[in-house]
C-alpha positions as a printed NumPy array, in Angstrom:
array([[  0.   ,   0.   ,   0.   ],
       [  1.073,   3.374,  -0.678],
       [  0.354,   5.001,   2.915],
       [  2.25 ,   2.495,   4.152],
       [  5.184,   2.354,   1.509],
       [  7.943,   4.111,   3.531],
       [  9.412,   3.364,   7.227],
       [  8.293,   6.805,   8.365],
       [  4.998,   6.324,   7.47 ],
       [  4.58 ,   3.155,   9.249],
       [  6.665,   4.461,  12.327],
       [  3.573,   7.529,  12.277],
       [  0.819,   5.01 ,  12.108],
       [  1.995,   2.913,  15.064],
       [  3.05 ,   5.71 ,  17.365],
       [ -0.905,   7.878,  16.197],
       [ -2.451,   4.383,  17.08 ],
       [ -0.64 ,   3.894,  20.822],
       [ -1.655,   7.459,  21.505],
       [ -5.385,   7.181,  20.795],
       [ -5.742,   3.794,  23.051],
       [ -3.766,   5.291,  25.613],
       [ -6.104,   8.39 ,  25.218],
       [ -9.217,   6.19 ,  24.865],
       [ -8.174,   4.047,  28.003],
       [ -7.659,   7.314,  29.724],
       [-11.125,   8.434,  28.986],
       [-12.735,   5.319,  29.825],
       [-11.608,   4.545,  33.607],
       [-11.083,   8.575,  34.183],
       [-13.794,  10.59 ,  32.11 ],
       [-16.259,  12.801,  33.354],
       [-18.889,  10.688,  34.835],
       [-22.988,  11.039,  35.05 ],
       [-25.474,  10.065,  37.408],
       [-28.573,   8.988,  36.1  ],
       [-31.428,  10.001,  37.253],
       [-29.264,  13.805,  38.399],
       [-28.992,  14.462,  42.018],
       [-32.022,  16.886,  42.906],
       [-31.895,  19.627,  45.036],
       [-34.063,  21.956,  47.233],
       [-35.67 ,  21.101,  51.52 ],
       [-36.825,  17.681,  51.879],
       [-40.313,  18.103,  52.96 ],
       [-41.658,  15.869,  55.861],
       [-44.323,  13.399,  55.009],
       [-48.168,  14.704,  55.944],
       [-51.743,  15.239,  55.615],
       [-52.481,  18.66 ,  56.684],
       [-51.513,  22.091,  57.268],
       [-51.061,  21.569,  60.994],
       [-50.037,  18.93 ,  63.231],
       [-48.376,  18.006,  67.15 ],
       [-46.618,  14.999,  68.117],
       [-42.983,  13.136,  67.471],
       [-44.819,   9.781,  65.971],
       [-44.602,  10.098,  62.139],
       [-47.871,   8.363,  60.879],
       [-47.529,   6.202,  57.911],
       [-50.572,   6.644,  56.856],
       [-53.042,   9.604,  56.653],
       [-54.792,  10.35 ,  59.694],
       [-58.549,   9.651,  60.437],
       [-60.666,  12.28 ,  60.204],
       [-61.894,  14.273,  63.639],
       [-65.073,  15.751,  64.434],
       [-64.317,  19.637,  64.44 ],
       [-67.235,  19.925,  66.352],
       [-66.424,  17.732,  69.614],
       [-64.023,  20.101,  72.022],
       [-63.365,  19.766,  75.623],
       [-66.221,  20.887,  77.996],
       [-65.178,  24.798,  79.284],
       [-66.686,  26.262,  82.314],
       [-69.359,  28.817,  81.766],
       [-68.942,  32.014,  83.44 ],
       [-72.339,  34.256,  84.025],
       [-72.172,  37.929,  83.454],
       [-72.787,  38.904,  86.906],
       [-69.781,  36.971,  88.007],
       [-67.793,  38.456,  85.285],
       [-68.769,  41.768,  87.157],
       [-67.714,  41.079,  90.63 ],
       [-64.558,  39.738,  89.262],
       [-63.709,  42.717,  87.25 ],
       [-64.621,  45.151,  89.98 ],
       [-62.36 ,  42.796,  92.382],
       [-59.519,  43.011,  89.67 ],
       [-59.775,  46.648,  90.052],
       [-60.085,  47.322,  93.599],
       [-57.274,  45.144,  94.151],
       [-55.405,  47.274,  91.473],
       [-56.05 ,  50.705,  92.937],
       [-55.312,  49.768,  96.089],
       [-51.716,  48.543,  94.91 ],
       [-51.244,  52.132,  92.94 ],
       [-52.734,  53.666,  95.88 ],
       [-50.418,  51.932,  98.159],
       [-46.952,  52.309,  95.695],
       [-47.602,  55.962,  95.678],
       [-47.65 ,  56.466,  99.616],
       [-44.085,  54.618,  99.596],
       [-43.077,  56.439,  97.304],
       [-43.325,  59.6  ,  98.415],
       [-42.65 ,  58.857, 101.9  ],
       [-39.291,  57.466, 100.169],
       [-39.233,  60.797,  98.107],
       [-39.33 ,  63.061, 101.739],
       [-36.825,  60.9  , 103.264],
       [-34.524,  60.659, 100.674],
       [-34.399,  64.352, 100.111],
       [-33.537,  64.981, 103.921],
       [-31.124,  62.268, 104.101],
       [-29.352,  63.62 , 100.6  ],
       [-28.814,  67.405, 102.366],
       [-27.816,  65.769, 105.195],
       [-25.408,  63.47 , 103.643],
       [-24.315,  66.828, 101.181],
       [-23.959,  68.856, 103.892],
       [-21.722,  66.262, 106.186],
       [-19.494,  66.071, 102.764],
       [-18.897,  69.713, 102.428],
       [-17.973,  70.18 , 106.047],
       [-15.459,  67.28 , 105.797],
       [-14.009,  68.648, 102.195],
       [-13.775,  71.68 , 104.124],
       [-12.018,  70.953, 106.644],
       [ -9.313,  69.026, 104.712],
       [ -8.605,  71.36 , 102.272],
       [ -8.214,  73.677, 105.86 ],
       [ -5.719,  70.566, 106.661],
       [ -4.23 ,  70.414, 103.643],
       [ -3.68 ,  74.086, 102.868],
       [ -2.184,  74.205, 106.507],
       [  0.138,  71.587, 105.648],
       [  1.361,  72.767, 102.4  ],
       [  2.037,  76.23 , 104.262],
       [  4.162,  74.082, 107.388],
       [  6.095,  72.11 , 104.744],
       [  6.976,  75.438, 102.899],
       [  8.334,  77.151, 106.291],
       [ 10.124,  73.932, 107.29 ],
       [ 11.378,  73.261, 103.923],
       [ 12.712,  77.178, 103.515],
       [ 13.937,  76.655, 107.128],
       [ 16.306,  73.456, 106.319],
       [ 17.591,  76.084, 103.117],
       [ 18.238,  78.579, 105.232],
       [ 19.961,  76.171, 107.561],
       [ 22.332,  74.565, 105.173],
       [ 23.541,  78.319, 103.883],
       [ 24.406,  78.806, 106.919],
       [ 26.164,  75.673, 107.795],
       [ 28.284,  75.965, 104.466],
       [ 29.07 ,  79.622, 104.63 ],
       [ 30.295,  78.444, 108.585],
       [ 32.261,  75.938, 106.935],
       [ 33.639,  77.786, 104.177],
       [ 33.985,  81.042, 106.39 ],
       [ 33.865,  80.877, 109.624],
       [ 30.519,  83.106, 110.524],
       [ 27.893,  84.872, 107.956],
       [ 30.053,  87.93 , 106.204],
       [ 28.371,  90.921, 105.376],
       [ 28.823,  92.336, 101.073],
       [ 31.945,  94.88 , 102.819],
       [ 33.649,  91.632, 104.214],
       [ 32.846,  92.46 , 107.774],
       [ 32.032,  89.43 , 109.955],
       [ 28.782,  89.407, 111.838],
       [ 28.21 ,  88.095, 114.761],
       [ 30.835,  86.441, 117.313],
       [ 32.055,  83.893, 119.935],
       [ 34.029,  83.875, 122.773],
       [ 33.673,  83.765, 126.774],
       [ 33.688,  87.854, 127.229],
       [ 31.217,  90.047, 127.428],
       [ 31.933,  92.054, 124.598],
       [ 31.274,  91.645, 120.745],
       [ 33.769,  89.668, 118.776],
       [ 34.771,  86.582, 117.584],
       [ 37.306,  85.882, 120.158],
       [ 40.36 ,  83.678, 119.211],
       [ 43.41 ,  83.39 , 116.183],
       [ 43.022,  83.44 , 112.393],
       [ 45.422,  80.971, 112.642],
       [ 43.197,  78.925, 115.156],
       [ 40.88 ,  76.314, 114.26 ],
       [ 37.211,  76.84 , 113.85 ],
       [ 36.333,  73.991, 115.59 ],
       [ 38.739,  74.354, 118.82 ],
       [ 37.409,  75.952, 122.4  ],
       [ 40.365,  77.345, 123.538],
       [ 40.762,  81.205, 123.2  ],
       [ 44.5  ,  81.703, 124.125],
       [ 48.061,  80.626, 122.451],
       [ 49.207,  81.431, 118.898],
       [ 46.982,  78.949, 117.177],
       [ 49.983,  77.791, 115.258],
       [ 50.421,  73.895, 113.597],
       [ 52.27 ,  71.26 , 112.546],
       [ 51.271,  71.718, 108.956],
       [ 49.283,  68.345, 109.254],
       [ 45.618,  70.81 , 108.916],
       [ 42.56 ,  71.264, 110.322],
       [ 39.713,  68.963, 109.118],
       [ 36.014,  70.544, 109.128],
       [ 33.28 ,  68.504, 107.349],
       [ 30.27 ,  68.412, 109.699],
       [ 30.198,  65.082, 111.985],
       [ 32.521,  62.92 , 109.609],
       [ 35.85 ,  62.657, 110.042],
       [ 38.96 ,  62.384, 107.91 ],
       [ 40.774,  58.802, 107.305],
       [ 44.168,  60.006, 106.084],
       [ 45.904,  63.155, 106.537],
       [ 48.468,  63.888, 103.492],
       [ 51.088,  66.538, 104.443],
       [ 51.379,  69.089, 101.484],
       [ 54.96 ,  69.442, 100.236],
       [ 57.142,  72.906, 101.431],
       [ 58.722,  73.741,  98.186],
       [ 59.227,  77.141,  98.353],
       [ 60.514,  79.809, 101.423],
       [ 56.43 ,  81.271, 102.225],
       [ 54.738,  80.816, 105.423],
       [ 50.969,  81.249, 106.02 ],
       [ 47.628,  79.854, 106.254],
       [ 45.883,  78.62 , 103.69 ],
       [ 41.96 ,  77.695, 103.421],
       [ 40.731,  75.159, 101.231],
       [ 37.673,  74.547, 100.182],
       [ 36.722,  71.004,  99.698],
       [ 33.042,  69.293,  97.96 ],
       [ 33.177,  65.978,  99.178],
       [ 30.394,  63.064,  98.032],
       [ 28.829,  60.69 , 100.006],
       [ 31.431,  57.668,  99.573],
       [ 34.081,  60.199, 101.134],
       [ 35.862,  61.215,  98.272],
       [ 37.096,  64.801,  97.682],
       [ 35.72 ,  65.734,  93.871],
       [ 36.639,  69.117,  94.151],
       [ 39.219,  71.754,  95.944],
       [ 39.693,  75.212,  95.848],
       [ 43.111,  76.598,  97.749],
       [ 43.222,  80.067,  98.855],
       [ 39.211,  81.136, 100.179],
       [ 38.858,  83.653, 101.771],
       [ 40.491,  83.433, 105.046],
       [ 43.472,  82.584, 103.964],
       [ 46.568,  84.685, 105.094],
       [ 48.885,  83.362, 102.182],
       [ 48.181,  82.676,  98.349],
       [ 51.494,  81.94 ,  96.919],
       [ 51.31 ,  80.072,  94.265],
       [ 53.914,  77.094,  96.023],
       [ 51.559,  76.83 ,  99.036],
       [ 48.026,  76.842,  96.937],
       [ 49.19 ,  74.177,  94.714],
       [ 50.505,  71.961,  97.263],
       [ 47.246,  72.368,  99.593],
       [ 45.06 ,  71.79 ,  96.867],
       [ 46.994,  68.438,  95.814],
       [ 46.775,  67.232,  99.913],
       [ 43.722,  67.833,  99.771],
       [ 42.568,  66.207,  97.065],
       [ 44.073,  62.881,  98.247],
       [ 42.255,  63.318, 101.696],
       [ 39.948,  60.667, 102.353],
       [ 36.829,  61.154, 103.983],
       [ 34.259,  58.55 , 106.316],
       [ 31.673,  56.998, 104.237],
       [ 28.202,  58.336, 104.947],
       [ 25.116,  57.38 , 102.508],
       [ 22.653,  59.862, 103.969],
       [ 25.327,  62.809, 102.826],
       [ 24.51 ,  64.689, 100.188],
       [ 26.421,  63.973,  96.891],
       [ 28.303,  67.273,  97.15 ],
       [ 28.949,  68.625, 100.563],
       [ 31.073,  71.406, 100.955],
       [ 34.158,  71.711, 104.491],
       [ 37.47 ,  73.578, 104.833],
       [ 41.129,  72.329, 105.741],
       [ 43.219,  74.542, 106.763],
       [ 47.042,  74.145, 106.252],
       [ 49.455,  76.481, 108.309],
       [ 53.111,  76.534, 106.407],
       [ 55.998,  77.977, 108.751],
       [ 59.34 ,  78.341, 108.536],
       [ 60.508,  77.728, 112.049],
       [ 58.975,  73.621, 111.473]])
């Protein structure tokens, strides 16, 4: 045969007839499939006879028919006792309005005195705290400018010696005489109750930083031929170390340049007692007395 003549030809008819089995195979176990009769769809309906019904049984079969006429016997009730009833109804009804009104008002009268009683009680007591209060605020502000006052006063003590006026004249005084004065040395020590000698040192200093006391006492180096007191001023924090110094406050008798350096660095390396209710910064003096005849 002619269609068939060549090897190409014949390889095409073999390989077109294994494709359409496989493809008719493929459409015979996995087509599209039918059911027959088609699946319906809508609400099932429940089997019945009527319009209206009561029970769980299902019947299988239509019910017999009942007599609409037949009902259950009902008591007859005569007008005149429909009367007495009604009146009864509404005796009973006024007397309950009747009766919720009185309580209510007599709630209503009570209520109203109790509520400007209560109001009134409330008032007085806001009153008087805010009196309480506002007396309060007003002590704490005295006390408060009080303890201010106080600590100026203890820091210009330490840092001075006494209050000083703008001019630089001191105010005030101590001493066991009955005249005005501050009785004693500038070389002294502020702290010391004695009132007679020179007031002189051994260069070791005088420590004054309220109740805590110093754990080392550095000597500051003599370099140079000066002699003198000199003040500094110290800001110590609470774990008793000396953040800051200033050599040569006022008080000082001697600011060469060889004795303020050499204070300052003493001081510095001063170590104070530990105290955690001190304030970060508190502010003392050390004085250092530099003579020759040491």
């Amino acid at each position: 045969m002619s269609i068939i003549d060549t090897s190409h030809k014949r390889k095409s008819i073999i390989l077109t007839s294994i494709i359409m089995c496989f493809l008719f195979v493929i459409i015979f176990f996995f087509g599209l499939k039918y059911l027959d009769p088609p699946t319906e769809y809508g609400i099932a309906v429940n089997f019945g006879t009527s319009d209206v019904g009561m029970g769980n049984i299902q019947p299988k079969a239509p019910l017999k028919a009942t007599n609409p006429k037949v009902a259950e016997p009902q008591e007859k009730v005569t007008p005149q006792e429909e009367t007495t009833i009604e009146e009864t109804v509404t005796k009973t009804v006024e007397k309950i309005i009747e009766n919720t009104e009185d309580v209510a008002t007599q709630n209503n009268e009570e209520s109203i005195a109790i509520k400007k009683q209560e109001k009134a009680k409330i008032a007085e007591q806001k009153a008087i705290a805010e009196q309480k209060r506002l007396a309060k605020v007003k002590a704490d502000a005295i006390k408060k400018k009080q303890e201010e006052e106080a600590k100026k006063r203890s820091d210009l003590d330490a840092l001075m010696g006494g209050f000083n006026t703008g001019s630089g004249e001191a105010t005030g005084g101590e001493g066991d005489d009955n005249s005005p004065g501050d009785k004693g040395k500038i070389t002294g020590d502020i702290n010391a109750k004695g009132y007679t000698g020179n007031g002189g040192g051994n260069g070791t200093g005088n420590y004054n930083l309220g109740n805590r006391q110093p754990l080392n006492r550095p000597k500051p180096d003599y370099l140079c031929e000066e002699e003198g007191l000199v003040i500094v001023r110290i800001e110590v924090n609470n774990t008793g170390e000396v953040i800051r110094a200033i050599a040569g406050v006022k008080g000082s008798t001697n600011t060469a340049d060889c004795l303020l350096s050499q204070a300052k660095k003493a001081a510095l390396q001063t170590k104070w007692q530990a105290d955690s209710n001190a304030p970060q910064k508190q502010i003392g003096t050390i004085k250092y007395r530099f003579s020759l005849s040491q």
